[in-house]
C-alpha positions in Angstrom: 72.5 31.1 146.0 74.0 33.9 144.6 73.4 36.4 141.8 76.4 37.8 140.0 76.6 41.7 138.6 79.2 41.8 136.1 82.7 41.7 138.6 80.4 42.0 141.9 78.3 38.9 144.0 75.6 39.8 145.4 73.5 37.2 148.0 70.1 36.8 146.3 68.2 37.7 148.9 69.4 41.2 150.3 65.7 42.9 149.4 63.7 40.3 151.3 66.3 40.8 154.5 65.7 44.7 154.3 62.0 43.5 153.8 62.2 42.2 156.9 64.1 45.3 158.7 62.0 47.9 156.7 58.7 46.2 158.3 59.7 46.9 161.9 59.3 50.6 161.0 55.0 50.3 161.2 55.5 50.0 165.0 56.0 52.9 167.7 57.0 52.7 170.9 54.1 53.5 173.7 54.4 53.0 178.0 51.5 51.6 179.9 50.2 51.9 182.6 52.3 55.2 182.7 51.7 56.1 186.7 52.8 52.0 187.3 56.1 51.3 188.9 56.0 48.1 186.8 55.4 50.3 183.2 56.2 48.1 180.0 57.2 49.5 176.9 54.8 48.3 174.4 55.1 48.1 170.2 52.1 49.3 168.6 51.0 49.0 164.8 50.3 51.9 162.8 49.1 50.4 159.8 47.7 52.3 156.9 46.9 49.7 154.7 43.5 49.8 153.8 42.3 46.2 153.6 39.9 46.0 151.0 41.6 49.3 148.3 38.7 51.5 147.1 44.5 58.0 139.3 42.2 57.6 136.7 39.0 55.9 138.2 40.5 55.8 141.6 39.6 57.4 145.4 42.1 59.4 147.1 44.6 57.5 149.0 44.4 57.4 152.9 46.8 59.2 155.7 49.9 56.5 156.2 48.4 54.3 153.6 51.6 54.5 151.2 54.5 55.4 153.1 56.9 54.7 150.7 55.0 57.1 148.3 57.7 59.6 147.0 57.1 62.8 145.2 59.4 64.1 142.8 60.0 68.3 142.3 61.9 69.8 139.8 62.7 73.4 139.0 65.2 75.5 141.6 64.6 74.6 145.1 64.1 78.3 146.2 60.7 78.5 144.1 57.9 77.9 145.9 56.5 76.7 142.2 58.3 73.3 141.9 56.9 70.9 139.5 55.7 67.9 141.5 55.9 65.9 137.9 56.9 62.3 138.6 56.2 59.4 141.6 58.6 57.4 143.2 59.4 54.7 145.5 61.3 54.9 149.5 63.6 51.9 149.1 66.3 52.3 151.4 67.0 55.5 153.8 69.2 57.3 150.9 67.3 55.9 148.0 64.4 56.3 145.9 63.3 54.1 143.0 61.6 56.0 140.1 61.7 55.7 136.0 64.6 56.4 133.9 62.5 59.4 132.3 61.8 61.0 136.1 64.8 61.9 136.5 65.3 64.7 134.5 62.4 67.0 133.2 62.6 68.1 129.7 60.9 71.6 130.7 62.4 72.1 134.0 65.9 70.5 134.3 67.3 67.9 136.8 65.3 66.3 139.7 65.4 68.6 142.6 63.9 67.8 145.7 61.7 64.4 146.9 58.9 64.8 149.1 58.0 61.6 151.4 55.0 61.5 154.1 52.2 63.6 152.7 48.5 62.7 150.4 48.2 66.7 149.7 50.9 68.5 148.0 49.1 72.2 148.8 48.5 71.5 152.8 51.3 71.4 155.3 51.7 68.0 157.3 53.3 67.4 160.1 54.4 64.2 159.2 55.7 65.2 155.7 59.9 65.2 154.7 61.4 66.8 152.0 65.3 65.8 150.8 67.7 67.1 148.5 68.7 65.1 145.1 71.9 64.5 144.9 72.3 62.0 142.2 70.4 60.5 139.4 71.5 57.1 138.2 69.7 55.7 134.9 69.5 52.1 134.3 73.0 51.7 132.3 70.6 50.2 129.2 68.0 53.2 129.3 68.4 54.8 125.5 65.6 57.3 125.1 63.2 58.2 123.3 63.3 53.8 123.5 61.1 52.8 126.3 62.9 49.7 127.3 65.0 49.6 130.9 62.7 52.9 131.8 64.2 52.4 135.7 66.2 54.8 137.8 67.3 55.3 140.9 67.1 58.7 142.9 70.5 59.3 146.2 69.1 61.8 148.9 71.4 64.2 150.5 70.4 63.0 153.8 68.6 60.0 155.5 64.9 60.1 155.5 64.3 59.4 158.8 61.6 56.0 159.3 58.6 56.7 160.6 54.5 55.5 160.1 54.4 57.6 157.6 57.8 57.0 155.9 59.2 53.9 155.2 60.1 51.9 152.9 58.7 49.4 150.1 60.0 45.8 149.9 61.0 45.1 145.9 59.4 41.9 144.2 62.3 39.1 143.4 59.2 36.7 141.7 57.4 36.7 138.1 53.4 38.1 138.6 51.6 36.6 136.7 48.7 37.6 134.0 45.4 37.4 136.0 47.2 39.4 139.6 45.8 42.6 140.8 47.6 45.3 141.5 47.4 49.0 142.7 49.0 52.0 141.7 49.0 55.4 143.3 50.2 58.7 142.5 49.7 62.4 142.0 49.1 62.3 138.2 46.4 63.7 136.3 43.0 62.7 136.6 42.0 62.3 133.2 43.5 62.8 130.0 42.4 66.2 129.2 43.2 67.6 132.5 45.3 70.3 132.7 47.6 69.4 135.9 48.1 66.5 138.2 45.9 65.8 141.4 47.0 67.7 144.7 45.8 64.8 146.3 47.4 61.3 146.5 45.2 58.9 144.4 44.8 55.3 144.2 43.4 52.8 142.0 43.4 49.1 141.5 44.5 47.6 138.0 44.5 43.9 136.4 48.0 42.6 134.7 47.8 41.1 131.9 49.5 39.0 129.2 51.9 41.8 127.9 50.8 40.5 124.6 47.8 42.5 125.2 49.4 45.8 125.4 51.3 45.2 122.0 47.9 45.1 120.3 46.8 48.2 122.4 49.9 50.3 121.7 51.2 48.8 118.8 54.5 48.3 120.3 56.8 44.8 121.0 56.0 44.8 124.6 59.2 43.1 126.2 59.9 40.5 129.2 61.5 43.3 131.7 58.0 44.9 131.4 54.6 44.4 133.4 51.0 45.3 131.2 48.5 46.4 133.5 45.2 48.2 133.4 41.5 48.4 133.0 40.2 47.3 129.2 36.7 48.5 130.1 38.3 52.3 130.7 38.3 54.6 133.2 40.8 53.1 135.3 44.2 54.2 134.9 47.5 55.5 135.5 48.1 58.8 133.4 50.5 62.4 133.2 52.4 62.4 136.6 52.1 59.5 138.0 55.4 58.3 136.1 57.9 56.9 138.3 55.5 55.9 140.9 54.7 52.3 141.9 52.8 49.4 141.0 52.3 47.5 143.9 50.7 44.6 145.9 50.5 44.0 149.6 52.4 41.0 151.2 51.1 38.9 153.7 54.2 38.8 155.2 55.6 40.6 156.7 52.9 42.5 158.3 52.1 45.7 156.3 54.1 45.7 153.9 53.9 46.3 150.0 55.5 44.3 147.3 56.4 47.1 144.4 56.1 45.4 140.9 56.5 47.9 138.5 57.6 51.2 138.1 54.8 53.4 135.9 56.5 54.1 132.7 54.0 54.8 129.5 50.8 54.7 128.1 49.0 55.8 124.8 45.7 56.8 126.6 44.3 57.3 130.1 41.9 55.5 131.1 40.4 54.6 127.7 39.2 51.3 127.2 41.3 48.6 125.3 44.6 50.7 126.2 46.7 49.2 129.3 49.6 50.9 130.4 53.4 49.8 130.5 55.3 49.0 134.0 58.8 48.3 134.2 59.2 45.0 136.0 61.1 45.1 139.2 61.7 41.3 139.2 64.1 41.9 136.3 66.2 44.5 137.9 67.0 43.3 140.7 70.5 42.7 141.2 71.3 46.4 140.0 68.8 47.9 142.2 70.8 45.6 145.2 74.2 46.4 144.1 73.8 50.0 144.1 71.4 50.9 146.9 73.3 48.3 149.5 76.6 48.0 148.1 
């Protein structure tokens, strides 16, 4: 089967091959017995993944637990001050999926710099990789201040090189349906009054539902390339600065992987009952995603 792009043909199933390569990244390389003259070279897990998941409502997110967790700085790299204002998602070595609206600032200019590897934006991390922005591609359909085709894709200057704490996110191809739990993480604020985002990566995890239900909670025509997902009891949410960043389930194959649903695009609230945010669907935007990022 194949899935057509305007003049390009893509082979449907390009994200669930780099799935399968992206998964292989979870593993490092260890010798044992290291004095024996028969020494094997073993692969060892280094899953994050926190079985049973503890934003708005949510627990701080766990060392290696979202390695394709992407940060998003804008303002002149040279400034220690950058604006850490938007999520993302590590999809490929050179790419990161975010929203449409991430990609530019409206206080401080272009996307800058995206920071992969860390769950504290103040403390310095060994493990942690910064790259260079060097192009910001809108879906071609995006027509702010409309909400709809709120996707985007982020080209880094250089590799990110793979690592436990840096790989990438498989993309869902299928529908989710209303009923599905899902978790989002990000650096966004922790409530709605706050007066900057958390420092510390957060998590929390949300119900999807019938998007019907956020048109009576917004009072906007919720469309079919767009996920509803929330808490209607309150206090779990996505909110301010978490734009951009995933929604997300984990696969059971292949091993340690997650399954990004939605990109975090808009609420009316945070965290107040009877007000679900908006997710852009991922399932719908496939075949551009593919034809860019593995042309």
């Amino acid at each position: 089967m194949q899935v057509m792009h305007g003049n390009l043909q893509l082979p449907s199933n390009i994200s669930s091959t780099k799935c399968e390569e992206y998964a292989k990244a979870v593993y490092v390389q260890t010798i044992s017995p290291v004095l024996s003259l028969n020494a094997k070279t073993n692969n060892v897990s280094e899953c994050g993944i926190v079985s049973v998941p503890l934003i708005i409502g949510g627990t701080a997110a766990t060392e290696k637990e979202f390695p394709h967790m992407a940060v998003i700085g804008y303002g002149e790299t040279a400034d220690s001050q950058l604006g850490w204002d938007c999520g993302g998602t590590l999809i490929s070595e050179l790419y990161v999926l975010t929203a449409a609206h991430c990609l530019e600032s409206r206080e401080l200019g272009p996307s800058q710099l995206v920071r992969f590897g860390t769950t504290h934006l103040d403390e310095p991390d060994p493990d942690l990789q910064e790259r260079v922005v060097v192009a910001r591609i809108p879906h071609p359909d995006y027509k702010p201040p409309l909400k709809a085709n709120d996707i985007g894709l982020i080209k880094l200057e250089e590799p990110v090189e793979f690592t436990p704490h840096v790989r990438p996110a498989c993309l869902n191809t299928a529908d989710i349906n209303p009923g599905r739990k899902a978790l989002a993480s990000g650096f966004g604020k922790l409530s709605y009054d706050a007066e900057t985002g958390s420092k510390n990566l957060m998590k929390v995890l949300l119900n999807v539902y019938p998007n019907n239900r956020c048109s009576k909670a917004i009072r906007e025509q919720i469309k079919d390339t767009m996920l509803c997902a929330g808490h209607l009891e309150g206090g779990k949410d996505t909110c301010q600065g978490d734009s951009g960043g995933p929604l997300q389930i984990v696969l059971e194959k292949p091993y340690c992987m997650y399954s990004v649903i939605g990109v975090t695009s808009f609420g009316k609230f945070c965290g107040f009952a009877n007000a679900p945010a908006i997710y852009t669907k991922i399932s719908a935007y496939i075949s551009w995603i593919e034809s860019i990022v593995w042309k």
